[in-house]
C-alpha positions, 0 to 999 in steps of 0.5 A: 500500500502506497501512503503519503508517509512512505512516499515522503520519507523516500524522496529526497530533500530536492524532491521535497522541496518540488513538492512542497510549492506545487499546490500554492504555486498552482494555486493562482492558475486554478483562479482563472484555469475554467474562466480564460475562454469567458473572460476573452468572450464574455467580459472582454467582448471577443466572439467565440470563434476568436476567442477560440483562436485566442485559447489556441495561441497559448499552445501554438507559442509553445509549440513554437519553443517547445523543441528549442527549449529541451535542447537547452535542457540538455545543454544548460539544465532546467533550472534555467530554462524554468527561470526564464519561462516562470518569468515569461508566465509572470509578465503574460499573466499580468498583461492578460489581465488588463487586456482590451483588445485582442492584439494585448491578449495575443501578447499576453497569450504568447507570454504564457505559451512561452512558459508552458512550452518551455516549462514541461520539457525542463520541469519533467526532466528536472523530476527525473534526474532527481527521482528514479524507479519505482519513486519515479512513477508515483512521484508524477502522480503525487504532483498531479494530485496536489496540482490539482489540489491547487487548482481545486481550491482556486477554481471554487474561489475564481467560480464565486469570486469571478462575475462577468457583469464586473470586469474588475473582479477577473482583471484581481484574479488575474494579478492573483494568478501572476503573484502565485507564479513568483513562488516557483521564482523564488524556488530556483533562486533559493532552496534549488539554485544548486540542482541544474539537472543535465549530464555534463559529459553526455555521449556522443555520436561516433560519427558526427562527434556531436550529441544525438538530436531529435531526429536520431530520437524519432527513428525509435517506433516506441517514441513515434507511438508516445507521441502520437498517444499523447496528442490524441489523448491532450487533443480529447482531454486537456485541449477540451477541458480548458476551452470545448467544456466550459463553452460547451457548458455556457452556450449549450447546456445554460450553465453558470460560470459557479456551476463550471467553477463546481465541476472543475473543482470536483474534478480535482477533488477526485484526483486528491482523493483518489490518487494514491489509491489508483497508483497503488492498484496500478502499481505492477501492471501494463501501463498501455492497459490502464491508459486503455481504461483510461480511454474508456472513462473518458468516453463516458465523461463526455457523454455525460456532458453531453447531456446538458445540451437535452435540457440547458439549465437543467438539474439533467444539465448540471447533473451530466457537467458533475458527472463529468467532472468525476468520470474524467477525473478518475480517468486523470489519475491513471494518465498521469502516473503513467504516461510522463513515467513511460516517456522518461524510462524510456529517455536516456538521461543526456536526452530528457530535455528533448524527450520531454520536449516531443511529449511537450510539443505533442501536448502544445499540438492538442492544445492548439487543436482541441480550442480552434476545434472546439470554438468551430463547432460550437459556433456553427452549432454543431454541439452534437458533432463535438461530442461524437468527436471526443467518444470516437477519440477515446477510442483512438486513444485505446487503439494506440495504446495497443499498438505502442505496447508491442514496442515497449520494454516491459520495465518500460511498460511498468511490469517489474523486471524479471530476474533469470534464475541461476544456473546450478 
């Protein structure tokens, strides 16, 4: 049984202090997470369809430095890469929130996609070069969970807080949001700045003399299939959860923003809660097989929301958006531990940054497709289509998974390894 106190007592001192600032650091994104399209389209006065587009730059920017960004990973370490990105998310932050018109939100927006762009090839690799083994794996779903933590707490907070009749109140949570971001600053300027996480001496190809890149990366099938993986399940998941459900849940299922503010934050509540529990009953086995069932909660979790477009403003409605909320999150905790600890078992350590950069730019390519598809078919009322879409993409997640098992490792695959007996 994996328990809080086990885990602990098994990291160390860096890893404590990573975990330590996760949930008040994420605390401010939580504030204005579920309320971004909203803000751009109800309070700002965008249209849908640009508030779409607008959604979309934050991956498309980070799509942009993703690949750049686990290079110098690689060559400089992540400490410094999360500096500068955390400074970018810092300034963007600040902007959004006083933007009026959409080329100030196309900056801020871009400020922010620098951040995450940069940030998740740098802060994953960080985690494994401080991490390793089993640890490894339950230390990405600790993370997740007090992410989540943050974010639950700051979704309730930004849900009643946040009021589109005063535009006063998003532009507090948006300088709210960037205060919380100065913690992770403070972190690598102070208790971390000796953890730079890169090999000093990586290995070099025997023809060229030079370290390995992304090409030499992608001729592995076992990458090729990650990759793909992780796009369709952000492009299903994470690209709809930010932008297609709460505009889905306004526009369709007539609900309010403290109704979507509840949804989101009972959807992180599933995660705290259930986390440690999940890791512990998937601990051993296929983790292609649990991104399966994965893939099977989540295609009841969007047929659940779709329900709300039967009755809008209805207990049915608000049932269905709850129950998403659920059904998704447990969904969540069998991704999370699982597919960040495959990409990083299978990277080689003077590699991480760019492993983590295509698993990053896979993710930036759902995020910037999920909202422009998304804002497309619910503009041109089509909600039933955007619900097809998803169920039909759980499936595709299953059917990857499947085949990106026959070109996994077993260790890789989470199955312990297997010791040979000795000859007698």
């Amino acid at each position: 049984m994996i328990s809080m106190k086990s885990f602990w007592t098994a990291l160390p001192a860096e890893g404590r202090w990573l975990l330590s600032t996760v949930a008040v650091s994420t605390l401010g994104r939580g504030l204005v997470l579920p309320f971004t399209l909203i803000y751009l389209h109800e309070v700002r006065g965008f249209g849908l369809g640009m508030s779409g587009l607008l959604m979309a730059v934050i991956a498309a920017a980070a799509f942009v430095v993703t690949a750049p960004s686990g290079a110098l990973v690689d060559r400089y370490g992540a400490r410094v890469v999360l500096l500068a990105g955390q400074s970018a998310m810092v300034a963007g932050t600040l902007l959004l929130a006083f933007a009026t018109t959409p080329a100030a939100a196309t900056v801020a927006l871009v400020l922010i996609g620098i951040n995450f762009g940069a940030s998740w090839p740098a802060f994953n690799s960080l985690i494994a070069t401080v991490v390793e083994g089993e640890v490894r794996q339950q230390y990405f779903g600790v993370n997740f969970a007090l992410t989540n933590l943050g974010l639950g707490v700051g979704g309730i907070v930004g849900g009643l807080f946040a009021d589109v009749g005063r535009p006063e109140t998003f532009t507090a949570i948006y300088v709210a949001d960037a205060l919380a971001g100065l913690v992770p600053l403070a972190l690598f300027l102070g208790p971390l700045r000796h953890l730079h996480g890169r090999v000093l001496h990586p290995p070099r190809d025997l023809m060229s003399g030079a370290v390995p890149g992304y090409r030499a990366i992608l001729r592995s099938p076992a990458v090729r299939w990650l990759t793909l993986l992780t796009f369709v399940a952000t492009f299903i998941g994470y690209g709809q959860f930010e932008a297609g459900l709460p505009a889905f849940a306004r526009t369709e299922a007539g609900l309010s923003t403290g109704a979507i503010g509840f949804a989101f934050a009972l959807n992180t509540f599933v995660i705290v809660a259930l986390q440690f529990t999940v890791m512990g009953r998937i601990r051993g086995r296929r983790r292609t097989r649990v991104l399966t069932v994965m893939a099977v909660l989540w295609a009841c979790a969007w047929l659940l929301v779709g329900m709300g477009a039967l009755a809008p403003g209805s207990a049915l409605a608000v049932t269905g958006l709850l129950g998403f909320g659920l059904v998704f999150g447990i969904g969540e905790t069998l991704l999370q531990p699982t597919l960040p600890a495959i990409n990083n078992d299978l990277a080689a350590d003077h590699l991480r940054g760019r492993y983590n950069a295509l698993n990053a730019a896979a993710v930036q390519a759902g995020t910037v497709a999920g909202p422009i598809v998304a804002g497309f078919l619910l503009e041109q009322g089509c909600a039933s289509a955007l619900i097809a879409l998803m169920v039909v993409g759980c499936g595709a997640i299953a059917v990857v998974a499947t085949v990106l098992e026959r070109h996994l490792p077993a260790t890789v695959n989470g199955r312990p390894a297997v010791v040979p007996e000795p000859v007698r």
